[in-house]
C-alpha positions in Angstrom: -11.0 25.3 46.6 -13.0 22.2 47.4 -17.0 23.5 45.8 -20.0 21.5 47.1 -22.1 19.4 45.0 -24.8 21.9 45.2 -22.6 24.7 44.4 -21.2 22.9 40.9 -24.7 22.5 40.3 -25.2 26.2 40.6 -22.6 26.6 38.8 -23.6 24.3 36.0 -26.9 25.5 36.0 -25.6 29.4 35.6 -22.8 28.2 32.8 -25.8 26.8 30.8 -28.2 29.8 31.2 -25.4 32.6 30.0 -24.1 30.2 27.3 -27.4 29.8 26.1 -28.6 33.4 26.7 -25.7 34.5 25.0 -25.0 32.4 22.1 -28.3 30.1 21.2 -27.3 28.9 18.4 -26.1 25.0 18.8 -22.7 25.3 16.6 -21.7 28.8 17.8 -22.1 28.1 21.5 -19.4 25.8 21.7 -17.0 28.4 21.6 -18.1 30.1 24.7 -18.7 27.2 26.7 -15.3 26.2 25.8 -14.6 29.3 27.8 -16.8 28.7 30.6 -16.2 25.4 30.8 -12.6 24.5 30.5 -10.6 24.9 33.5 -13.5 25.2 35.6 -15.5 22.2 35.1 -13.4 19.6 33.0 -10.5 19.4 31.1 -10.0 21.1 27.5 -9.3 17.1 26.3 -12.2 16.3 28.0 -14.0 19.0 26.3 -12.9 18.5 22.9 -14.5 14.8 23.4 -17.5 15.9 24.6 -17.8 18.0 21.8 -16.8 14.6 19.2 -19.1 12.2 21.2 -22.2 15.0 20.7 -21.2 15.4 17.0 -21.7 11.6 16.9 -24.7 10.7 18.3 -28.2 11.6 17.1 -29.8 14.3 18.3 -29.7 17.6 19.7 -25.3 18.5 19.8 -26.4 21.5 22.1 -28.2 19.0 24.8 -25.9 16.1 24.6 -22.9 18.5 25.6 -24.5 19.8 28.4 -25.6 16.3 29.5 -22.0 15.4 28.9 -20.6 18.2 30.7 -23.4 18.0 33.1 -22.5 14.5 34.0 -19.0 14.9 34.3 -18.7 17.8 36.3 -21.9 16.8 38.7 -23.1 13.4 37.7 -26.7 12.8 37.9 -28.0 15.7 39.0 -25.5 17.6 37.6 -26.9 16.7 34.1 -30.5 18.0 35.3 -29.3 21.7 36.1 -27.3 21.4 32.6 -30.2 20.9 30.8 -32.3 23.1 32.7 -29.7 25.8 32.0 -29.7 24.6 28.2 -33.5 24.0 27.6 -34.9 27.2 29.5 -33.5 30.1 27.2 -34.2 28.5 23.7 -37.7 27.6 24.7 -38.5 30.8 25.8 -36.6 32.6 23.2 -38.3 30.6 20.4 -42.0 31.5 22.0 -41.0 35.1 21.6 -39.3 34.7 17.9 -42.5 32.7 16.9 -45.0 35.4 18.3 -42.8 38.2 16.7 -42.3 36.7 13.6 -46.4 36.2 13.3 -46.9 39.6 13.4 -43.8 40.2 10.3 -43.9 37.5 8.1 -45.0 39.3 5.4 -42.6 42.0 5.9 -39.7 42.7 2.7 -36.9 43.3 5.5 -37.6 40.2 7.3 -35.7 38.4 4.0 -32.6 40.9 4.1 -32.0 40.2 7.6 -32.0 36.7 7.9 -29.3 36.9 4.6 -27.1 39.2 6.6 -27.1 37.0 9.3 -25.5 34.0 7.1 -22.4 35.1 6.8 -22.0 36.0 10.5 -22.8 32.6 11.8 -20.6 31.1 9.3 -17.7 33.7 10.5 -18.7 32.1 14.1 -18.6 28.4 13.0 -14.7 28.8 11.4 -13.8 30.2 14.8 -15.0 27.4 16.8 -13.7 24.8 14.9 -10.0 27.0 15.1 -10.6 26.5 18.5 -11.0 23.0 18.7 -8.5 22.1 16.2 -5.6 23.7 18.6 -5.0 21.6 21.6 -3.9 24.6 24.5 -2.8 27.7 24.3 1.1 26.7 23.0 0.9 23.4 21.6 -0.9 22.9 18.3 -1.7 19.9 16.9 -2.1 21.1 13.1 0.1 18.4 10.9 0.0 16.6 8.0 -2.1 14.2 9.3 -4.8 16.7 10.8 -4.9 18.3 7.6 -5.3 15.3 5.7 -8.5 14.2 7.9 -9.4 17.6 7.4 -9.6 17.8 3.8 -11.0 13.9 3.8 -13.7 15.6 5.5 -14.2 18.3 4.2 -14.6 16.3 0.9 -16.9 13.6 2.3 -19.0 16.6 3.3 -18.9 18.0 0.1 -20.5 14.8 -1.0 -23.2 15.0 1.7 -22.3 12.3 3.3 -24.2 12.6 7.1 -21.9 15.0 9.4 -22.3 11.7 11.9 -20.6 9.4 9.5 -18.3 11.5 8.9 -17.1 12.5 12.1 -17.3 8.5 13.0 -14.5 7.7 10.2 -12.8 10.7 11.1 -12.3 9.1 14.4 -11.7 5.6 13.1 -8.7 7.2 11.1 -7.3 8.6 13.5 -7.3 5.3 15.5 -4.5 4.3 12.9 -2.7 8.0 12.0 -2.5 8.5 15.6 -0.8 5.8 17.0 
């Protein structure tokens, strides 16, 4: 089925708005627009290098992959619904947190729940990067190489070495491992 331009936009716009009304958090979204996104609008290869090139750059990872989706699924305009869909939910959301959180902040259960949350969004961030580190549904792509640039990483993290260096190097090595 041949879609419009103004359709993908729709479309884009709509992806954006449910990922983001759905999942808000930058690290935890990927995961479902990996579901929304791949097969629809681009390419799982293309996703997983949207996902890299967003890691890389400064700034926001959430708005960066929905100009990069945006942009290759619409062009342009495309990347102006994207954001629209991106930037609309968190802004509002936040006005409502901020406003809410006023009125509790000196509250003792306020504490307890934001420590029950931490290990949920760390449960959600080893599931994303499962995802990513399969490529399709049959082949996987875990090796000794993959592993090694994982533990490299996972070391250089250890160290605090910035996420975007890291993920720079882990792309320069796998220039050479990957030949």
């Amino acid at each position: 089925m041949n879609q419009t331009k103004f359709q993908v936009w729709l479309r884009l716009l709509w992806m954006f708005l449910k990922v983001n009304l759905l999942s808000p958090s930058g690290p935890a979204s990927v995961g479902l627009l990996y579901k929304e996104a791949v097969g629809t609008v681009m390419t799982e290869e293309r996703f997983v290098e949207a996902v890299g090139f967003s890691n890389v750059l400064p700034g926001s990872e959430a708005l960066k992959l929905a100009m990069f989706v945006g942009y290759a699924a619409g062009g342009v305009p495309g990347v102006l619904t994207a954001l629209l869909g991106a930037v609309l939910p968190p802004t509002v959301m936040m006005l409502v947190v901020a406003a809410v959180l006023q009125q509790f902040q000196h509250e003792s259960w306020l504490t307890g729940f934001v420590t029950g949350m931490s290990p949920a969004v760390a449960a959600l961030i080893v599931i994303v990067a499962w995802e990513l580190f399969r490529v399709g549904k049959t082949k996987k792509v875990i090796n000794r190489r993959t592993l090694f640039i994982a533990a490299l990483s996972a070391v250089a993290l250890w160290f605090d070495v910035p996420s975007p260096l890291v993920l720079l190097g882990a792309g320069v090595l796998g220039v050479f491992l990957f030949r």
